[in-house]
mmJSON file of the N, C-alpha and C atoms, coordinates in Angstrom:
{"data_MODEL":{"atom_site":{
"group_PDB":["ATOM","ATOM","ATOM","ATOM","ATOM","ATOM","ATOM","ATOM","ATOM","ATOM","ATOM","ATOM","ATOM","ATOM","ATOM","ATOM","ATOM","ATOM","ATOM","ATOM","ATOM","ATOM","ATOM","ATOM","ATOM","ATOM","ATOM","ATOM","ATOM","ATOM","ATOM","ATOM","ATOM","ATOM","ATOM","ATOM","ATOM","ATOM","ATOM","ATOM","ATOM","ATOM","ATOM","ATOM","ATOM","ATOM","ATOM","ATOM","ATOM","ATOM","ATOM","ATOM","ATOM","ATOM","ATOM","ATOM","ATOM","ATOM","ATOM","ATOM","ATOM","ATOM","ATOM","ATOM","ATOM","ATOM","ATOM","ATOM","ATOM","ATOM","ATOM","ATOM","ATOM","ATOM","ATOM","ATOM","ATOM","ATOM","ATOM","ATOM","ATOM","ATOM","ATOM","ATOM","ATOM","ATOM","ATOM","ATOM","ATOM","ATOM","ATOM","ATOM","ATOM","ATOM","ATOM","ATOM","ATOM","ATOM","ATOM","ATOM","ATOM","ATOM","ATOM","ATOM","ATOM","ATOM","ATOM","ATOM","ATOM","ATOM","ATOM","ATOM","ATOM","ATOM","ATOM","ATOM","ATOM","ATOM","ATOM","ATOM","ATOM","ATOM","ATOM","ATOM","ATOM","ATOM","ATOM","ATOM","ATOM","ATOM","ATOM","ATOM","ATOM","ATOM","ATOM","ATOM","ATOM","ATOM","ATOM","ATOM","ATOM","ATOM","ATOM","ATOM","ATOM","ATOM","ATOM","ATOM","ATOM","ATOM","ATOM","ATOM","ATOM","ATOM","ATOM","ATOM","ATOM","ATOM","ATOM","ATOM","ATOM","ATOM","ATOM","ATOM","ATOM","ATOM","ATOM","ATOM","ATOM","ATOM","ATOM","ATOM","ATOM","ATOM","ATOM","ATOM","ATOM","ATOM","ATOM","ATOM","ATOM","ATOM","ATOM","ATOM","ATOM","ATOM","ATOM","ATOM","ATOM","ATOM","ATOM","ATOM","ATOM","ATOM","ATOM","ATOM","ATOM","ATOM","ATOM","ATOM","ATOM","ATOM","ATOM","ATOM","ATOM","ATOM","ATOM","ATOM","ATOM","ATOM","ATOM","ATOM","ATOM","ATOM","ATOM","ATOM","ATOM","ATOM","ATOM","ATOM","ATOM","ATOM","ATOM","ATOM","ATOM","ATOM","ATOM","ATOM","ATOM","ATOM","ATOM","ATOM","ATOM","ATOM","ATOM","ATOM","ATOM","ATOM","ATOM","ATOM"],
"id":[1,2,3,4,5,6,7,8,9,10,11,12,13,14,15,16,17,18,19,20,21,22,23,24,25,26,27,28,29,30,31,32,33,34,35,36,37,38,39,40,41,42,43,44,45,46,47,48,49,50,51,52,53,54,55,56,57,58,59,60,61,62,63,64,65,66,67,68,69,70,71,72,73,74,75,76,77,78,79,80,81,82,83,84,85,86,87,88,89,90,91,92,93,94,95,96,97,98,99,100,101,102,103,104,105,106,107,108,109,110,111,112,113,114,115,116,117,118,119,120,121,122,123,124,125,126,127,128,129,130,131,132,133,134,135,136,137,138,139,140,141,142,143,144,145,146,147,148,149,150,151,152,153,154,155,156,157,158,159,160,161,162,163,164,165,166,167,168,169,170,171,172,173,174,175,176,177,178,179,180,181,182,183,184,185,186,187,188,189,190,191,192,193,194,195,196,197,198,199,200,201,202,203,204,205,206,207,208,209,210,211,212,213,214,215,216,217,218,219,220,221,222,223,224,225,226,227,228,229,230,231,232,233,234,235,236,237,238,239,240],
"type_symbol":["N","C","C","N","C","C","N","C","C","N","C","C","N","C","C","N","C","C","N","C","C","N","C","C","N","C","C","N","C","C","N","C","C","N","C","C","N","C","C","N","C","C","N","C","C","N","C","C","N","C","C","N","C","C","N","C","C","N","C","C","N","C","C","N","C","C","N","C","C","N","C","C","N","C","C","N","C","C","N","C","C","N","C","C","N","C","C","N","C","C","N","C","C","N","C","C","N","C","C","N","C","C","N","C","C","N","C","C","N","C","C","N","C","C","N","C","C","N","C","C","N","C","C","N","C","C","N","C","C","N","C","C","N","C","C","N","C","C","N","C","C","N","C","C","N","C","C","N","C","C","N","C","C","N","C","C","N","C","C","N","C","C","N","C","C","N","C","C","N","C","C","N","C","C","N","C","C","N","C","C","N","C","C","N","C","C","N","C","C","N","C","C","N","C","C","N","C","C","N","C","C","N","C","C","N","C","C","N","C","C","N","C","C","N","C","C","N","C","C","N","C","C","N","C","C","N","C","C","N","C","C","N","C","C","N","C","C","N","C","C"],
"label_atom_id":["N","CA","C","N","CA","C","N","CA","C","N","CA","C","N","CA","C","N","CA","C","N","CA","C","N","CA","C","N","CA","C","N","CA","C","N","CA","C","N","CA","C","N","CA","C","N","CA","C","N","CA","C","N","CA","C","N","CA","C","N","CA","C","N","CA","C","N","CA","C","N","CA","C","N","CA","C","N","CA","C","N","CA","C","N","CA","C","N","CA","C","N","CA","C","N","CA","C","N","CA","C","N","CA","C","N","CA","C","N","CA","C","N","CA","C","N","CA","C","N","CA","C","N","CA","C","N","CA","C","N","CA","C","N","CA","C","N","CA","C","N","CA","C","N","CA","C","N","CA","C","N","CA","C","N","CA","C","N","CA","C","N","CA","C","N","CA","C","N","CA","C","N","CA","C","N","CA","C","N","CA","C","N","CA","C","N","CA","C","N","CA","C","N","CA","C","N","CA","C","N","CA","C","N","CA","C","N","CA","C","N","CA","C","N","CA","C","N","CA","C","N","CA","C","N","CA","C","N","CA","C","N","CA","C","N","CA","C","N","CA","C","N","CA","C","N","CA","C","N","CA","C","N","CA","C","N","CA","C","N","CA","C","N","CA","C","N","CA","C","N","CA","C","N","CA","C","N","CA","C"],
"label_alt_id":[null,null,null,null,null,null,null,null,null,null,null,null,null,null,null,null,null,null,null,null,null,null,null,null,null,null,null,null,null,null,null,null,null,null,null,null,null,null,null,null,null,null,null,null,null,null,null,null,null,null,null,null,null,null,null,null,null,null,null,null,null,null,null,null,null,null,null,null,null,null,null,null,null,null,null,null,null,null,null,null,null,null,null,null,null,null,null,null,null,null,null,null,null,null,null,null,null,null,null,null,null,null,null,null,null,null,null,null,null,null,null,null,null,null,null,null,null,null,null,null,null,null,null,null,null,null,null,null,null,null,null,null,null,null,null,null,null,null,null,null,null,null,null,null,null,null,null,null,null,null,null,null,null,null,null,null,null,null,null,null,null,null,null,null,null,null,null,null,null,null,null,null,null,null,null,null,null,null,null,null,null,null,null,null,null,null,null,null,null,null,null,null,null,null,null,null,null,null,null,null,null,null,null,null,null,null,null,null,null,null,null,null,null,null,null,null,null,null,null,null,null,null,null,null,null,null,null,null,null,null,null,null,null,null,null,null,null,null,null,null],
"label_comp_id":["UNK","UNK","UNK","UNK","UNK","UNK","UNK","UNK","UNK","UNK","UNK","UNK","UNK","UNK","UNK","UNK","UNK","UNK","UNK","UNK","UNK","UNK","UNK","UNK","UNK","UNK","UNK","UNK","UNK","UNK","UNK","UNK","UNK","UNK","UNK","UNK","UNK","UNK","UNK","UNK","UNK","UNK","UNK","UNK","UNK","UNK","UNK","UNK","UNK","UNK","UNK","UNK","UNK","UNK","UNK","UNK","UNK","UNK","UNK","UNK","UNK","UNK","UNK","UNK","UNK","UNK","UNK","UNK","UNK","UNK","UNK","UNK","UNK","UNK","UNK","UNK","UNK","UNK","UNK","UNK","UNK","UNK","UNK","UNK","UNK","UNK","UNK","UNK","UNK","UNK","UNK","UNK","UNK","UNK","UNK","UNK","UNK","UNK","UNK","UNK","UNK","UNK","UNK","UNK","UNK","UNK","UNK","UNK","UNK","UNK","UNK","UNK","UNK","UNK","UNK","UNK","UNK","UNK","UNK","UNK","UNK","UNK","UNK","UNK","UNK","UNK","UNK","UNK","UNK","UNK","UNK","UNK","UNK","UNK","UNK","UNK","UNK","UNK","UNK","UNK","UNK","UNK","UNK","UNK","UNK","UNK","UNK","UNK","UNK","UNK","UNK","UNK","UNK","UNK","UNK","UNK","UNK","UNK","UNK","UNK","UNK","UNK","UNK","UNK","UNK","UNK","UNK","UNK","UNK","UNK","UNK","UNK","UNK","UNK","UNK","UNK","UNK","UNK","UNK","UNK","UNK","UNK","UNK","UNK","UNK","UNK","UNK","UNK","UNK","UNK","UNK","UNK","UNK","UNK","UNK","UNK","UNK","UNK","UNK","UNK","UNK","UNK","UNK","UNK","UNK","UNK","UNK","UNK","UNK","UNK","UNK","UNK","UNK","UNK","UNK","UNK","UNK","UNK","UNK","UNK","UNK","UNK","UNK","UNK","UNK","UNK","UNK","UNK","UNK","UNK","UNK","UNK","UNK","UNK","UNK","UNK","UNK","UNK","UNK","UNK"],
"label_asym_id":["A","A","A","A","A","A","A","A","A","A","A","A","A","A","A","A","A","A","A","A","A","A","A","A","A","A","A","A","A","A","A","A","A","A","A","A","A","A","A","A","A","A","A","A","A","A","A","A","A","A","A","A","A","A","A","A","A","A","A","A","A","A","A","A","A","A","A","A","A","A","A","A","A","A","A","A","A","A","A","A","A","A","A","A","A","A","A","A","A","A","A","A","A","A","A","A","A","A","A","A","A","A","A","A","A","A","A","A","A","A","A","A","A","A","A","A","A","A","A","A","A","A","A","A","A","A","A","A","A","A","A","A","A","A","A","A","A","A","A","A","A","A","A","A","A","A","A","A","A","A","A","A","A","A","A","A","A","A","A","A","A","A","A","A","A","A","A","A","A","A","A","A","A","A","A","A","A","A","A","A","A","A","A","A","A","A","A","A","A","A","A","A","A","A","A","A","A","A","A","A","A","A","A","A","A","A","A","A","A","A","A","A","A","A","A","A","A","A","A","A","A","A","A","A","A","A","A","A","A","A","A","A","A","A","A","A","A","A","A","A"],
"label_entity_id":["1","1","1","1","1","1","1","1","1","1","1","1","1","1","1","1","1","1","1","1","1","1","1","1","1","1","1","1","1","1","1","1","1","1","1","1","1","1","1","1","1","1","1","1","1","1","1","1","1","1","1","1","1","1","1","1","1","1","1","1","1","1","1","1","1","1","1","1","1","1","1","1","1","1","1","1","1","1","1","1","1","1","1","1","1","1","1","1","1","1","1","1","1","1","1","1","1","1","1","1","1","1","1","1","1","1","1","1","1","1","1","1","1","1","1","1","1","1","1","1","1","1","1","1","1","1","1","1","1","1","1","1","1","1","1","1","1","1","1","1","1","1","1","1","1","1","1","1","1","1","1","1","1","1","1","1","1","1","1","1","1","1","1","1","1","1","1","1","1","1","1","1","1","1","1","1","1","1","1","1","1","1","1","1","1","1","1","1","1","1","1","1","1","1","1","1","1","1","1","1","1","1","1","1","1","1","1","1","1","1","1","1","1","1","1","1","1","1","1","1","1","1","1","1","1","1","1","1","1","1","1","1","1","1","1","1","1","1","1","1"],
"label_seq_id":[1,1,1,2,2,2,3,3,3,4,4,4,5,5,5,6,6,6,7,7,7,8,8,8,9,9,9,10,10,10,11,11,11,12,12,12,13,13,13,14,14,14,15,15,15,16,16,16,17,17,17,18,18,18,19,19,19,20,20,20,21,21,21,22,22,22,23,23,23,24,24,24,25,25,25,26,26,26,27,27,27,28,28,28,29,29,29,30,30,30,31,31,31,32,32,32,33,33,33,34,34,34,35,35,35,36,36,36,37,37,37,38,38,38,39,39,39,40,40,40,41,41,41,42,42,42,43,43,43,44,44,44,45,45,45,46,46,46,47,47,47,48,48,48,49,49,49,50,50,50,51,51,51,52,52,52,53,53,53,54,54,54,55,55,55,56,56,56,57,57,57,58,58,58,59,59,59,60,60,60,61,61,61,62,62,62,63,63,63,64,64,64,65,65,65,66,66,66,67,67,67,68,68,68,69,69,69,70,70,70,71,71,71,72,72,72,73,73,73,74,74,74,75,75,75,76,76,76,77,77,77,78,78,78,79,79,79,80,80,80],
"pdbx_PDB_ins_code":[null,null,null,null,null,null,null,null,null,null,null,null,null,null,null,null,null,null,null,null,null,null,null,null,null,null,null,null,null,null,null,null,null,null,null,null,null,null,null,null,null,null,null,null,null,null,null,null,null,null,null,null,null,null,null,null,null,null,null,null,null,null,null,null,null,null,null,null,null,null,null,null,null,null,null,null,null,null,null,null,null,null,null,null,null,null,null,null,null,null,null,null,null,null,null,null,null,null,null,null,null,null,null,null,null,null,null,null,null,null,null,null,null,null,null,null,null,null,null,null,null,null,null,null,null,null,null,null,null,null,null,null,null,null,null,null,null,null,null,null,null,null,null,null,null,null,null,null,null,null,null,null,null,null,null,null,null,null,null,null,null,null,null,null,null,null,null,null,null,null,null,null,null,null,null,null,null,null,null,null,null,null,null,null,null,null,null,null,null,null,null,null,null,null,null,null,null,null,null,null,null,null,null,null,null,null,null,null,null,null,null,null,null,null,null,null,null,null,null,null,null,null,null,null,null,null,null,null,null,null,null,null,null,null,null,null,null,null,null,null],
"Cartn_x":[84.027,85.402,86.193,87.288,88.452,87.843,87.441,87.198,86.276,85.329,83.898,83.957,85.012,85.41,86.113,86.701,87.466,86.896,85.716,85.276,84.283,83.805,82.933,83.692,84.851,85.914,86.394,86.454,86.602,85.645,84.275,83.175,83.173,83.419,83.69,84.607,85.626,87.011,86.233,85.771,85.279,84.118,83.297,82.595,83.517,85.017,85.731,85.138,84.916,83.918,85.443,85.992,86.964,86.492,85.722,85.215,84.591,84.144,82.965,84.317,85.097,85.882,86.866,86.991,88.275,87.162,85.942,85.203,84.965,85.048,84.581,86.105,87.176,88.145,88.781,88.415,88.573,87.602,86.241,85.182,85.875,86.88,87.907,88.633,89.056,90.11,89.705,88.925,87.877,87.378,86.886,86.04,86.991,87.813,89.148,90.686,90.476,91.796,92.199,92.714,92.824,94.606,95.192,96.792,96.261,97.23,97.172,97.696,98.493,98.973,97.423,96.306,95.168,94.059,94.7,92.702,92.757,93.141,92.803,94.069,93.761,95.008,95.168,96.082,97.156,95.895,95.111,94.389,93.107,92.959,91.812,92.482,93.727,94.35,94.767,94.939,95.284,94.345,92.994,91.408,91.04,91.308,90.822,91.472,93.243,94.291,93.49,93.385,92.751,91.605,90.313,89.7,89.805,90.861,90.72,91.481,92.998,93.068,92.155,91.174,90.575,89.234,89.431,88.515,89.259,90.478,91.732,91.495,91.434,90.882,89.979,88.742,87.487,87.05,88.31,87.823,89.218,89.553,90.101,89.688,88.61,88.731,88.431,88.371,88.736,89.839,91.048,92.232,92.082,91.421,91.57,90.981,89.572,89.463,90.099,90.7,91.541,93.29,93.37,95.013,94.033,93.436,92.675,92.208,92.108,91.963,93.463,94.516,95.86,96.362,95.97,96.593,96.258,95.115,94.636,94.517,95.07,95.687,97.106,97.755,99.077,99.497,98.113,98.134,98.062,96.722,96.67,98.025,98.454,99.732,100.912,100.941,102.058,101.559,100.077,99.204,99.891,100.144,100.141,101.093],
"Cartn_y":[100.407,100.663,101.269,101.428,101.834,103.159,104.245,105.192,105.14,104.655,104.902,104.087,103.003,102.457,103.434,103.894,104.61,106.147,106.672,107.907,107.605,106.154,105.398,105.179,105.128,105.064,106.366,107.276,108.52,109.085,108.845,108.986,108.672,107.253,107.073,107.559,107.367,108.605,109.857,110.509,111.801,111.839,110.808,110.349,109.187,109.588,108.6,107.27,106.838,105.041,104.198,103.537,103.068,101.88,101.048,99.735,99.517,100.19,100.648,100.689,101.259,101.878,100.716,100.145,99.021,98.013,97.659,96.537,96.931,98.148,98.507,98.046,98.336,97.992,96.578,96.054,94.424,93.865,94.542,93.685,94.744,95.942,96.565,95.077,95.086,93.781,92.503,92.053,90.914,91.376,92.129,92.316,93.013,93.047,93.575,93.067,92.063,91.474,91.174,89.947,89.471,89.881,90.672,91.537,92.898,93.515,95.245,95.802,94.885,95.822,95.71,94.574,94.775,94.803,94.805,95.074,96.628,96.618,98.133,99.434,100.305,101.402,102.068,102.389,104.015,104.86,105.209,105.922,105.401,104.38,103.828,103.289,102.974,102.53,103.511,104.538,106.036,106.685,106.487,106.625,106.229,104.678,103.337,103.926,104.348,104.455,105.917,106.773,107.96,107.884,107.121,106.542,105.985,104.893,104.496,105.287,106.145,107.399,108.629,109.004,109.796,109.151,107.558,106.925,106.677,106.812,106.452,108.436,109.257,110.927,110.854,110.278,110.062,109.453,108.963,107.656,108.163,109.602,109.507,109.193,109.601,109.482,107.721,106.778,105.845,104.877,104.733,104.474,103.256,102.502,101.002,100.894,101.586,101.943,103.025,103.803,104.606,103.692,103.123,102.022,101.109,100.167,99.566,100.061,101.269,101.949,102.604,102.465,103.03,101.781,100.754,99.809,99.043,99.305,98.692,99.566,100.971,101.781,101.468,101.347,100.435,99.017,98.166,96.813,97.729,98.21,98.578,99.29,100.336,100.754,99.619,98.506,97.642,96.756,96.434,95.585,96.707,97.563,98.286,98.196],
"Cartn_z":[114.926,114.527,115.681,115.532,116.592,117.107,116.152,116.916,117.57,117.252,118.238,119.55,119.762,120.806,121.724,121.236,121.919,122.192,121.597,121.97,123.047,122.843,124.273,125.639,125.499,126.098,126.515,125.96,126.537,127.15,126.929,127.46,128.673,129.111,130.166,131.34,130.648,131.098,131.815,131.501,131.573,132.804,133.209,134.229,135.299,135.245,136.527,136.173,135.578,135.291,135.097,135.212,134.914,134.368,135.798,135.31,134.035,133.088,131.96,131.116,131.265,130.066,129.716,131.179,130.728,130.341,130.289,129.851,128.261,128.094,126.208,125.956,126.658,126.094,125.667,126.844,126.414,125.512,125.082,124.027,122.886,122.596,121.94,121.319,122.335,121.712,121.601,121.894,121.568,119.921,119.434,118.793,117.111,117.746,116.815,116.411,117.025,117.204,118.424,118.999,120.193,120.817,119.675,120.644,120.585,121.034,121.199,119.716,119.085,117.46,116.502,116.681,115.8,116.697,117.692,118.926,118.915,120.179,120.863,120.572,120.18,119.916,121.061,120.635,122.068,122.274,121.396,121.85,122.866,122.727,123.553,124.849,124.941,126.091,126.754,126.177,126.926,127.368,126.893,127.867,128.711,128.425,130.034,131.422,130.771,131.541,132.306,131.672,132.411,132.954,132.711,133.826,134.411,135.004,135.924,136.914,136.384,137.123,137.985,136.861,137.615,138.351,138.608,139.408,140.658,140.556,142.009,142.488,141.647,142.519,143.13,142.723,142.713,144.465,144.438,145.661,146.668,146.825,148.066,149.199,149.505,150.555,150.986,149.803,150.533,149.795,150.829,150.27,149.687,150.205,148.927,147.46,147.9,146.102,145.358,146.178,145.426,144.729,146.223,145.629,144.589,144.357,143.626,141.699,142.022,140.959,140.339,141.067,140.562,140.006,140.664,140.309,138.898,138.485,137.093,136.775,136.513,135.62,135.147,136.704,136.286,135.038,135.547,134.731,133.512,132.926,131.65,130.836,131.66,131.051,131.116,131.404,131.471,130.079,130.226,129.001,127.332,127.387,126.635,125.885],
"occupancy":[1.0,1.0,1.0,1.0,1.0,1.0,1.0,1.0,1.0,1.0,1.0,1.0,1.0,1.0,1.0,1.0,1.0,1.0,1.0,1.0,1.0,1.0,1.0,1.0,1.0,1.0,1.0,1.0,1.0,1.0,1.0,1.0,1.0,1.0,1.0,1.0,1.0,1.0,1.0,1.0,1.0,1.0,1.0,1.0,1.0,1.0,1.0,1.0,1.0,1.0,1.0,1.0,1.0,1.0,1.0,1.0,1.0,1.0,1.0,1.0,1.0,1.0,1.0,1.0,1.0,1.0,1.0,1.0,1.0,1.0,1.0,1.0,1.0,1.0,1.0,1.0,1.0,1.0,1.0,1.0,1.0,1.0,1.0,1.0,1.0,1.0,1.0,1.0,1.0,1.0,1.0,1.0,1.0,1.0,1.0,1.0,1.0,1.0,1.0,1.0,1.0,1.0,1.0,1.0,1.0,1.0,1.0,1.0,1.0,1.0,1.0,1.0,1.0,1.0,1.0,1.0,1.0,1.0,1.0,1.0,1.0,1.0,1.0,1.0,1.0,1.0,1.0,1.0,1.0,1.0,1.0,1.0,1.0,1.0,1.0,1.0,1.0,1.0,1.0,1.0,1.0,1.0,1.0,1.0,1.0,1.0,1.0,1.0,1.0,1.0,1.0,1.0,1.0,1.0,1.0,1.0,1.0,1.0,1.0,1.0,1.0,1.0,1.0,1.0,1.0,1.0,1.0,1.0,1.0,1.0,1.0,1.0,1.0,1.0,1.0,1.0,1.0,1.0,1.0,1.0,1.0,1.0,1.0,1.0,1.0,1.0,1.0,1.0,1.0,1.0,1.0,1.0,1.0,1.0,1.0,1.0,1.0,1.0,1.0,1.0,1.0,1.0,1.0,1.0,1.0,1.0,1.0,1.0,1.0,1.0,1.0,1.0,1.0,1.0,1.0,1.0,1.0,1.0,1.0,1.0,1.0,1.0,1.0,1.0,1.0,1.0,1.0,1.0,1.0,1.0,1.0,1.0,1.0,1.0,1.0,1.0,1.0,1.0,1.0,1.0],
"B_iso_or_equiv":[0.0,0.0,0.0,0.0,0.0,0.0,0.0,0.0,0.0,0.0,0.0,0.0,0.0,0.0,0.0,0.0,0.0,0.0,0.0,0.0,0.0,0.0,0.0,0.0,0.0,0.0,0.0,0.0,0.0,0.0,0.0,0.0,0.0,0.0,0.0,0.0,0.0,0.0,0.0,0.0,0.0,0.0,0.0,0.0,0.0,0.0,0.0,0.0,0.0,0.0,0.0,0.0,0.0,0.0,0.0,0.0,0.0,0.0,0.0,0.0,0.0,0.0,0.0,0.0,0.0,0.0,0.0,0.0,0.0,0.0,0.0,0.0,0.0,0.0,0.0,0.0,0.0,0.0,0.0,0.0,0.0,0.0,0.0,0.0,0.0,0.0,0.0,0.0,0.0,0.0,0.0,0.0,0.0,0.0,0.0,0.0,0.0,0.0,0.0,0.0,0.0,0.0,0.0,0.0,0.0,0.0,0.0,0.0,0.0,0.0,0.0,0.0,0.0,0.0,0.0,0.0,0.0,0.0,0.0,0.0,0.0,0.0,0.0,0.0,0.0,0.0,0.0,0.0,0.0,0.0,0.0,0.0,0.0,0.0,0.0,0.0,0.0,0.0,0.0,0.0,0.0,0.0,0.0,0.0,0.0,0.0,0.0,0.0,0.0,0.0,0.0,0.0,0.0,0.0,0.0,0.0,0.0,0.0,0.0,0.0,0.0,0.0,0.0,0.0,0.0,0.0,0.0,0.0,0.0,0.0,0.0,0.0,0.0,0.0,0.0,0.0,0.0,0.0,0.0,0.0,0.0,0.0,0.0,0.0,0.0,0.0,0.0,0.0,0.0,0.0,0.0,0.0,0.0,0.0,0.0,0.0,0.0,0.0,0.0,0.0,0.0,0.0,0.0,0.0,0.0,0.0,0.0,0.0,0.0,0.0,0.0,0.0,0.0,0.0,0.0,0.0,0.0,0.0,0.0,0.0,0.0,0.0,0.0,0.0,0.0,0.0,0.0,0.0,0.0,0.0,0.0,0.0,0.0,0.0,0.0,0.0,0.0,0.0,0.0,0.0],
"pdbx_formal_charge":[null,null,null,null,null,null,null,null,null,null,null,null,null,null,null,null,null,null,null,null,null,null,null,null,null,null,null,null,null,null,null,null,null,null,null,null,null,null,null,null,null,null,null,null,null,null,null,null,null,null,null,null,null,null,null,null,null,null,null,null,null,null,null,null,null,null,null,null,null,null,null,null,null,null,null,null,null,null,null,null,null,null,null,null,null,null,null,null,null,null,null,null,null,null,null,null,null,null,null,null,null,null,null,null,null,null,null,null,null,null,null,null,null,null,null,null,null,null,null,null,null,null,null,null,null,null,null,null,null,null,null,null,null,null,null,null,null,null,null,null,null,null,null,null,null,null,null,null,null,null,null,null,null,null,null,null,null,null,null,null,null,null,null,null,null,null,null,null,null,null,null,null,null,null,null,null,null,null,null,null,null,null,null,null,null,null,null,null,null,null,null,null,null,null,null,null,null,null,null,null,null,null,null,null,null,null,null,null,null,null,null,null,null,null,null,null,null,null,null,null,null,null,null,null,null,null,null,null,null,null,null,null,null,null,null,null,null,null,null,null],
"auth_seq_id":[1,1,1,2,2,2,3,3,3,4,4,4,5,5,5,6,6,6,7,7,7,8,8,8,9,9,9,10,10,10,11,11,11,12,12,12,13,13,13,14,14,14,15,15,15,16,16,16,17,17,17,18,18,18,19,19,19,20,20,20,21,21,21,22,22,22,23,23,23,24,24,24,25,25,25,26,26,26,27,27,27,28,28,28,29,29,29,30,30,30,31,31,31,32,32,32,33,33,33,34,34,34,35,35,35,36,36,36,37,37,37,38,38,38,39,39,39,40,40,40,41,41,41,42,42,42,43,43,43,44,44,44,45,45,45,46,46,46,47,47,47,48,48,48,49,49,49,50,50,50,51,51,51,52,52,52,53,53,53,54,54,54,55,55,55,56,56,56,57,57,57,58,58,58,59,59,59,60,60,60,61,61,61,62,62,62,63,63,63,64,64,64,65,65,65,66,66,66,67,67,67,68,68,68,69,69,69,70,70,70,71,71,71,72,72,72,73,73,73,74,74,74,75,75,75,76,76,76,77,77,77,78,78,78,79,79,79,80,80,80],
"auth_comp_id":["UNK","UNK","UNK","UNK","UNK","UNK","UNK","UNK","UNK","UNK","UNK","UNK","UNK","UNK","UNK","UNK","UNK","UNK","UNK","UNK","UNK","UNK","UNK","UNK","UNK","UNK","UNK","UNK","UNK","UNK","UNK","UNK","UNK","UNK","UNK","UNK","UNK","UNK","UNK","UNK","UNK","UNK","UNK","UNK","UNK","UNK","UNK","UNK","UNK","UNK","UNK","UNK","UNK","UNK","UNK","UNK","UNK","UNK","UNK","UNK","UNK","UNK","UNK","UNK","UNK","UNK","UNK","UNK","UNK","UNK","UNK","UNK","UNK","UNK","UNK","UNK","UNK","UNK","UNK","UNK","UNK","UNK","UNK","UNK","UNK","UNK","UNK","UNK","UNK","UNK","UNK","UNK","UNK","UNK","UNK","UNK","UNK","UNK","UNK","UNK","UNK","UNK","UNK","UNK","UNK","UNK","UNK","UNK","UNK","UNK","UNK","UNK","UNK","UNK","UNK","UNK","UNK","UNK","UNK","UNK","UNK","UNK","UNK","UNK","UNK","UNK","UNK","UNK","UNK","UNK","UNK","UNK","UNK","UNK","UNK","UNK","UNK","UNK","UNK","UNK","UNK","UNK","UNK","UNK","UNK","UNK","UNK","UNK","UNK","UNK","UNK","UNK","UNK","UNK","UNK","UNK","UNK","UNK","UNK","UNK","UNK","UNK","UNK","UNK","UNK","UNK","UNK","UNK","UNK","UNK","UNK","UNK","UNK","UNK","UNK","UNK","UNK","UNK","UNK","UNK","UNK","UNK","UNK","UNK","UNK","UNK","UNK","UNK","UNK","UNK","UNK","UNK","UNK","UNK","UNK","UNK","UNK","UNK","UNK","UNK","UNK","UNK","UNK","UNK","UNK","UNK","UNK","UNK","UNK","UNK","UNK","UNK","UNK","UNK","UNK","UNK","UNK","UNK","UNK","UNK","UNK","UNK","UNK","UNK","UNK","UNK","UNK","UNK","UNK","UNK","UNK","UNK","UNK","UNK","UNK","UNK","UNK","UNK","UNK","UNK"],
"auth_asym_id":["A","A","A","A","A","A","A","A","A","A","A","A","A","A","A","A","A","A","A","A","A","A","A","A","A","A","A","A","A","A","A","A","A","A","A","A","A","A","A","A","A","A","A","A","A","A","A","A","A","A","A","A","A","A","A","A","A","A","A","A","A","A","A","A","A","A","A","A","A","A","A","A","A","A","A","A","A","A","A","A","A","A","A","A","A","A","A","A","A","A","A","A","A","A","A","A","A","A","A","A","A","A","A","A","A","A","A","A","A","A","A","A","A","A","A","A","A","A","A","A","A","A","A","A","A","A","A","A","A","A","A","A","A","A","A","A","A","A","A","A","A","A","A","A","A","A","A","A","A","A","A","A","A","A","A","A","A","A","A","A","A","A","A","A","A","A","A","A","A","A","A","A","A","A","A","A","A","A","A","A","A","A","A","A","A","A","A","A","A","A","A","A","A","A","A","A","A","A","A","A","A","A","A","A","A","A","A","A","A","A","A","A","A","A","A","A","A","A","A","A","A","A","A","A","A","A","A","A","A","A","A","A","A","A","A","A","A","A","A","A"],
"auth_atom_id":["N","CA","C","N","CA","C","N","CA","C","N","CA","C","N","CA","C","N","CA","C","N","CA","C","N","CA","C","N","CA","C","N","CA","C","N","CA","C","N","CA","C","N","CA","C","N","CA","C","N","CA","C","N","CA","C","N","CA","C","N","CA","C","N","CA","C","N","CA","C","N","CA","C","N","CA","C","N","CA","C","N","CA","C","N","CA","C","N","CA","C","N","CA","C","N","CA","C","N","CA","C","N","CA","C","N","CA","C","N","CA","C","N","CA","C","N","CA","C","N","CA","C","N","CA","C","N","CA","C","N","CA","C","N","CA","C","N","CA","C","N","CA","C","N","CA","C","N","CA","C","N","CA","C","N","CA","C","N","CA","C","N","CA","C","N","CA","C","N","CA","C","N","CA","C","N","CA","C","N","CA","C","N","CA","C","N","CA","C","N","CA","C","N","CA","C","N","CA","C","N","CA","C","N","CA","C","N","CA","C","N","CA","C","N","CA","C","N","CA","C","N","CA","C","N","CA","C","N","CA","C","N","CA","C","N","CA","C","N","CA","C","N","CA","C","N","CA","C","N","CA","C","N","CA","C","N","CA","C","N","CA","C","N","CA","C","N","CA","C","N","CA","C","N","CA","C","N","CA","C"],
"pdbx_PDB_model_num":[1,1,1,1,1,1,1,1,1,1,1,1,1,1,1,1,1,1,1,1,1,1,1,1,1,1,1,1,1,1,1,1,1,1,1,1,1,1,1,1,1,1,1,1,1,1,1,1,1,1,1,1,1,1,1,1,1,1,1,1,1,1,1,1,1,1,1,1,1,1,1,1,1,1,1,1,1,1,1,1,1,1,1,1,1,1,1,1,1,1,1,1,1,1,1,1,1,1,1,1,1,1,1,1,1,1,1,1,1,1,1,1,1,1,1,1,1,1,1,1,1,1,1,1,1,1,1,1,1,1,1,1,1,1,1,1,1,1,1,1,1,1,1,1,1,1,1,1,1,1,1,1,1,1,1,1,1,1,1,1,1,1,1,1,1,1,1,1,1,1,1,1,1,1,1,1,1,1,1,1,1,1,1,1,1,1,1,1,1,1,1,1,1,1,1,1,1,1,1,1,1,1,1,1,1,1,1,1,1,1,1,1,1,1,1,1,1,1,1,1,1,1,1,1,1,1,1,1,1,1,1,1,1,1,1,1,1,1,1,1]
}}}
């Protein structure tokens, strides 16, 4: 169900994993409905979004996976 997607999802969040969190999120919306009003909720897109944020902290010191990781935080918040 929605929540346990999304507390797997925060899980991830919480270990910088981005890649992990945005993949529960898309089998989220696979598995729930193929739009954002019956797949995945605000709350699970507001998790992915914060891991892949704190995976762009994660990776200063190297600037492409850090731009790389801002940037599909970006997509997701635009997907949203």
């Amino acid at each position: 169900n929605e929540i346990g997607y999304a507390t797997v999802i925060d899980g991830y969040s919480r270990i910088c994993d981005g890649e992990n969190a945005e993949r529960i999120l898309q089998l989220m919306k696979g598995r729930l409905g193929g739009d954002t009003t019956n797949g995945a909720n605000v709350v699970a897109y507001n998790a992915a979004i914060s891991a892949w944020a704190r995976s762009a902290s994660r990776a200063e010191g190297d600037a492409l996976k850090s731009r790389s990781a801002a940037e599909k935080a970006e997509q997701l918040l635009r997907e949203m």
